[in-house]
matplotlib code that plots the C-alpha trace (Angstrom):
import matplotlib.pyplot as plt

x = [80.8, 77.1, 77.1, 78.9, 76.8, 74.0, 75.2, 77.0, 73.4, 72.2, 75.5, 74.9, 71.4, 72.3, 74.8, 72.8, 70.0, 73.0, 73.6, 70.2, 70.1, 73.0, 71.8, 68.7, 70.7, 72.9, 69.8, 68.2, 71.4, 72.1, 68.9, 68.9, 71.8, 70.5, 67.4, 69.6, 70.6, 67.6, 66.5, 69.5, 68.8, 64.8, 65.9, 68.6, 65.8, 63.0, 64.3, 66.5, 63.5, 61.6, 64.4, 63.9, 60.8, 60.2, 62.8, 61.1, 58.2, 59.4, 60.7, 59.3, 60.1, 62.4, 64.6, 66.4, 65.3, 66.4, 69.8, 69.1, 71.2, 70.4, 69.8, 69.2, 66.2, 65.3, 65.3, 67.2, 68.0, 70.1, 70.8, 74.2, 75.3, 73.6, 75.3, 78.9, 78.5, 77.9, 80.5, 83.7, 82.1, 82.5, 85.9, 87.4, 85.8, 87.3, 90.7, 90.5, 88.9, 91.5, 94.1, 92.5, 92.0, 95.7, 97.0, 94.7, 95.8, 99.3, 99.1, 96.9, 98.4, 102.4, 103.5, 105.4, 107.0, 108.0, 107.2, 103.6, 103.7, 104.9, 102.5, 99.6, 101.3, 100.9, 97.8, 96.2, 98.4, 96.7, 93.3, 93.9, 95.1, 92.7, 90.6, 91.3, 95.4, 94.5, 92.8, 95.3, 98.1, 95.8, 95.3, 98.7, 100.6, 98.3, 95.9, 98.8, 101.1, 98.2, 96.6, 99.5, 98.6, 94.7, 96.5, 98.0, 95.6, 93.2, 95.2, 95.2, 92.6, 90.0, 90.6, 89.3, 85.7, 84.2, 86.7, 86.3, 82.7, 85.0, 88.2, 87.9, 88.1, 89.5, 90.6, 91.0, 93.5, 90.3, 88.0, 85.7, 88.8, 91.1, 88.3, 87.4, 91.5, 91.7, 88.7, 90.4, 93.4, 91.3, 88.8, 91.8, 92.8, 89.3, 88.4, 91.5, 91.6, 88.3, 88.7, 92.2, 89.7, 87.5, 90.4, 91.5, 88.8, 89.2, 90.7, 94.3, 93.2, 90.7, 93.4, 96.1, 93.3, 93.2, 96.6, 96.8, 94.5, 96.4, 94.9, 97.2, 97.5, 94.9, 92.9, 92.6, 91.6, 89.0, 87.7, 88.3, 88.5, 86.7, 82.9, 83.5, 84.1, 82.4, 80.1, 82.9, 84.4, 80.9, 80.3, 83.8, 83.1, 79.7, 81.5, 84.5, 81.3, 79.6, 82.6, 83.5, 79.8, 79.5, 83.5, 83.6, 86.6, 89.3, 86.3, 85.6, 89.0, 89.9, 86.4, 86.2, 83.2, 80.9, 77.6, 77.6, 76.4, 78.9, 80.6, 83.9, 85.8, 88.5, 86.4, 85.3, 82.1, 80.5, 79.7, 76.5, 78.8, 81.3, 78.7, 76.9, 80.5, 81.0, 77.5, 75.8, 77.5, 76.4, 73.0, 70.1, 65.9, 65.2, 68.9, 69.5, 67.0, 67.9, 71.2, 69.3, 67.7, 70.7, 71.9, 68.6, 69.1, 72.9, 71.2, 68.9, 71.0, 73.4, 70.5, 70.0, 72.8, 73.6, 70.6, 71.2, 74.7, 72.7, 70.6, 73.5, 75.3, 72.1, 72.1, 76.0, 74.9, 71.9, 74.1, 77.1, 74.7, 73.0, 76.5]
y = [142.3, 142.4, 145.8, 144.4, 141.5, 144.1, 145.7, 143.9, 142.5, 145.8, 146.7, 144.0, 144.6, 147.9, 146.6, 144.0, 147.5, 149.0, 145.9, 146.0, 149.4, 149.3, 146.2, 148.2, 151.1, 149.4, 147.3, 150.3, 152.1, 149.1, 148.7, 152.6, 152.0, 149.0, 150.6, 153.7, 151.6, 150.5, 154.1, 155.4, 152.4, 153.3, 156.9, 156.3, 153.7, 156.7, 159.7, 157.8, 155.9, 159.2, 161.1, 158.5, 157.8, 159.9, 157.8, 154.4, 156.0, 157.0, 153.8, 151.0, 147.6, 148.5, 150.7, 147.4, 145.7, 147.2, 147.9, 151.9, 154.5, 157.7, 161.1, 162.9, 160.9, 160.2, 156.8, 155.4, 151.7, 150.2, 146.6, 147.4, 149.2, 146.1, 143.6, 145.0, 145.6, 141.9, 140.9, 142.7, 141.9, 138.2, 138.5, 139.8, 136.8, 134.6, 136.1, 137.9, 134.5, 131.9, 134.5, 135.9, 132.5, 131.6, 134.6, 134.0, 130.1, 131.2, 133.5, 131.5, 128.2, 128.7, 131.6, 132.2, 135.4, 138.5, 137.0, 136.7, 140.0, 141.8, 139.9, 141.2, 144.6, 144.6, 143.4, 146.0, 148.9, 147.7, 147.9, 151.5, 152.9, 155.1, 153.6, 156.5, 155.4, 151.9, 153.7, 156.0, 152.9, 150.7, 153.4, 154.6, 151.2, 148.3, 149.2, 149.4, 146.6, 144.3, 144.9, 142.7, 140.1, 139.9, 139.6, 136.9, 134.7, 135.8, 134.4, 131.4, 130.4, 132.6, 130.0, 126.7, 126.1, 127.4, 129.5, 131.6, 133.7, 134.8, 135.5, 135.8, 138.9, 142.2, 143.8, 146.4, 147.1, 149.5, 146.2, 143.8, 142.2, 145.1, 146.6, 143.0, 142.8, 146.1, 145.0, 141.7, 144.0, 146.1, 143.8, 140.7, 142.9, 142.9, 139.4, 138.4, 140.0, 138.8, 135.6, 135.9, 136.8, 134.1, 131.2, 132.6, 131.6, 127.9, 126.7, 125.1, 122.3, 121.3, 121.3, 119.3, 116.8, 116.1, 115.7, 113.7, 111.2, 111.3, 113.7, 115.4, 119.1, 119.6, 117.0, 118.9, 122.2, 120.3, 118.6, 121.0, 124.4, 124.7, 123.6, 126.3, 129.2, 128.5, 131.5, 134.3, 133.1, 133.7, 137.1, 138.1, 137.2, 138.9, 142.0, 142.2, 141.7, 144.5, 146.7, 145.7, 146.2, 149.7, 150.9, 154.4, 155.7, 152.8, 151.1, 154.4, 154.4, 151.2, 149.5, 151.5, 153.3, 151.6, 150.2, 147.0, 143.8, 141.1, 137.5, 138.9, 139.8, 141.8, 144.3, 147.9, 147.9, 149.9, 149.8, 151.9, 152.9, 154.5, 156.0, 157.7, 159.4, 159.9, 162.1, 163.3, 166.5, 167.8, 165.7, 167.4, 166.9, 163.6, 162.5, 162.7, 160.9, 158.2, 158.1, 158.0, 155.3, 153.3, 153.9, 152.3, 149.5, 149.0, 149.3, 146.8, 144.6, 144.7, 143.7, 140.8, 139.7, 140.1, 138.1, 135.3, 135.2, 135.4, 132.2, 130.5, 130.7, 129.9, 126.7, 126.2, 126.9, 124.3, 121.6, 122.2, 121.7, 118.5, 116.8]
z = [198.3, 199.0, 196.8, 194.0, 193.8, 193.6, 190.7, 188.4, 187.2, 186.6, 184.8, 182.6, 182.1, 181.1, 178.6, 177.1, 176.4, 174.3, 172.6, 171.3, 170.5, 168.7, 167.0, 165.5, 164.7, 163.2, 161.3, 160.5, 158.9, 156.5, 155.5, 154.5, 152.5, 150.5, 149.7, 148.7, 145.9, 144.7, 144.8, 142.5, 140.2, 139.9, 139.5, 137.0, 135.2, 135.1, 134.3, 131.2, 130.3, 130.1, 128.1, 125.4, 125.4, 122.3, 120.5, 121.6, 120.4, 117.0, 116.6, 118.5, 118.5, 115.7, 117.8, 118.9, 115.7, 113.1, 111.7, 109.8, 112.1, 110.3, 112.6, 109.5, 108.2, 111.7, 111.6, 114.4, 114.8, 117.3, 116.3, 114.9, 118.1, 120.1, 117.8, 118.2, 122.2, 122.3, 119.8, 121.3, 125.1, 124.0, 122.7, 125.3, 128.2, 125.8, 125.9, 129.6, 131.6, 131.2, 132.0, 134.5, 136.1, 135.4, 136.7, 139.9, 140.3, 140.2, 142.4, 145.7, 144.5, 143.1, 143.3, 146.7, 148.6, 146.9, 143.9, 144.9, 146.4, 142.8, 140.7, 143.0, 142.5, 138.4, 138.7, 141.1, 139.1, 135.9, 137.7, 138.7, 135.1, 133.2, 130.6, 127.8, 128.6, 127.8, 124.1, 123.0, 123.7, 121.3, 118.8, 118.6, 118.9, 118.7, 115.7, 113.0, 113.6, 114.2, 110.7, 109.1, 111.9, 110.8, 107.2, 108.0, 110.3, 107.6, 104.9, 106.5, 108.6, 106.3, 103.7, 105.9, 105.4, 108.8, 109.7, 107.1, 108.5, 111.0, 109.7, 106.7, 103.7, 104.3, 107.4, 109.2, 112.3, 113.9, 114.5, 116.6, 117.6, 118.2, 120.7, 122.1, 122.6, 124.7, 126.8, 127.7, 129.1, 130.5, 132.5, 133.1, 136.4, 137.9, 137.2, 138.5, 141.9, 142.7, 141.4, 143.7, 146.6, 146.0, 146.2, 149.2, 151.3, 150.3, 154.0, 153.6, 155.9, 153.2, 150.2, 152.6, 153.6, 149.3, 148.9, 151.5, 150.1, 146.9, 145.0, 142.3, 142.4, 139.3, 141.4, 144.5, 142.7, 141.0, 144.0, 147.1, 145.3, 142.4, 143.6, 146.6, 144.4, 141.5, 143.0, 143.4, 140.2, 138.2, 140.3, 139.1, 135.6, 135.7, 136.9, 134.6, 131.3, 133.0, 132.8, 129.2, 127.8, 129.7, 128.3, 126.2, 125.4, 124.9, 122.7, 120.4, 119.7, 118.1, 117.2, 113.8, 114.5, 111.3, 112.3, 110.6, 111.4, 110.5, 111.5, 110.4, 113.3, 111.6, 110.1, 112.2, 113.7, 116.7, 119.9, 122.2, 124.3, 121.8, 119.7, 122.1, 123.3, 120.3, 119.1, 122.3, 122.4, 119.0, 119.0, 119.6, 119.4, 118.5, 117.7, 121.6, 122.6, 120.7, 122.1, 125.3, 124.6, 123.6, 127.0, 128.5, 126.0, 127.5, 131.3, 130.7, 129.0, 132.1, 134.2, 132.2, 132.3, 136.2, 136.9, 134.6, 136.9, 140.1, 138.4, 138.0, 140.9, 142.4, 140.8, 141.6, 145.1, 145.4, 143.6, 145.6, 149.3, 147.3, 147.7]

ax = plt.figure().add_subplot(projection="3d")
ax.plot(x, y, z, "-o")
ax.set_aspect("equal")
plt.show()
């Protein structure tokens, strides 16, 4: 007994060393792999920046300024590309959000059993299907047939005053809309799995306690759910933007590939992202490094954006502890 009393302390002394090792090894590990990250993104910043820095040059401010895309003059600017990277990016939050928030709703809140189970299925299938699929669909099937819809919305709502900058005159099926319609497919499934995510960690006690006190069902999402996931729901819609702005193939196919700047969604346009797939293989010299440059313009844009989420949900988090 005596001996056992002897060396259970040093046992757990012992034990308690490991523990700490571990602790800094496992410290020291993590914090390698954050700063990994920051690393790739400072390398991936530099050595782009530096391929097209004789563009920026060339060009300056009017790089992202100005609207004249000619490689043959060398006169490169971006605006266009800018302008319709924004424009079908926008359309398809508008269209891909609510869904995506419906589907998610439905899914934590409704739906029940195996039907829960195969609605979870779809989505994560349509996650996982290849983004140049989702283009040659639109392009064979969606482009045509949705020509004589613009036609007709156009015919219609172009002819009320206010409706008409966006709807209105001719159209095209290869358009703003078309690509900002494909990107709201394409993105839905990744805003609404993690929005899925987010809901989930809303405790059941906490919904129960609101309906208990006579809350309605909108009531209790308002009250109990909402405010706790407005965070997750922002980083998930911040993530599914990021993945529309940065889309190639599906986007080259159906946007029309004209560098124009207009309010009229239903005629082509371009994006960065599609032009540069679209000429870096047979651009060379200066012509490159332009479309280098337009991928900076898209990297840095994506930063933007990710911190003005990060501000927000900020904010969300400070007025959500002020209650």
């Amino acid at each position: 007994m005596a001996e056992r009393l002897e060396t259970g302390p040093m046992r757990t002394g012992s034990m308690k060393t490991g523990d700490v090792w571990g602790d800094r090894a496992f410290r020291a590990v993590a914090l390698a792999a954050g700063l990994l990250v920051l690393v790739a993104l400072a390398l991936i910043a530099g050595v782009t920046t530096a391929k097209a820095m004789p563009a920026f040059r060339h060009e300056g401010v009017g790089f992202v300024t100005t609207n004249d895309w000619d490689p043959n003059k060398d006169q490169f600017g971006a605006l266009a590309f800018i302008y319709g990277t924004l424009v079908a990016s926008a359309i398809a939050l508008v269209f891909a959000v609510p869904l995506s928030f419906g589907i998610a709703l439905f899914t934590t809140e409704i739906a029940k059993g195996r039907l829960r189970s195969l609605v979870t299925s779809v989505i994560d299938l349509l996650a996982t299907i290849p983004s140049v699929v989702y283009g040659l669909w639109a392009f064979l099937v969606l482009t045509g047939p949705i020509k004589g819809v613009y036609q007709a919305i156009a015919d219609t709502l172009g002819q009320v005053p206010g409706f008409a900058a966006l709807f209105g005159g001719p159209v095209s099926g290869a358009a703003f809309m078309t690509a900002g319609l494909i990107l709201a497919v394409m993105i839905t499934p990744i805003i609404t799995s993690l929005s899925r995510e987010a809901m989930l960690t809303v405790a059941q006690d906490d919904k129960n306690a609101a309906l208990a006190m006579g809350a309605t069902r909108w009531e209790m999402l308002r009250v109990a759910v909402f405010p706790r996931v407005r965070s997750g729901l922002t980083g998930a819609v911040m993530l599914g933007l990021g993945r529309a702005m940065g889309e190639t193939i599906a986007v080259a196919f159906v946007i029309g590939s004209n560098a124009q700047i207009t309010s009229k969604l239903f005629q082509p346009g371009d994006s960065m992202a599609s032009v540069i797939a679209h000429n870096f293989g047979e651009a060379t010299g200066l012509a490159r490094s332009a479309l280098i440059g337009l991928g900076v313009v898209l990297f840095a844009i994506t930063i933007a954006v990710n911190m003005a989420a990060r501000l927000v949900t900020r904010r969300s988090a400070r007025a959500l502890g002020a209650r």
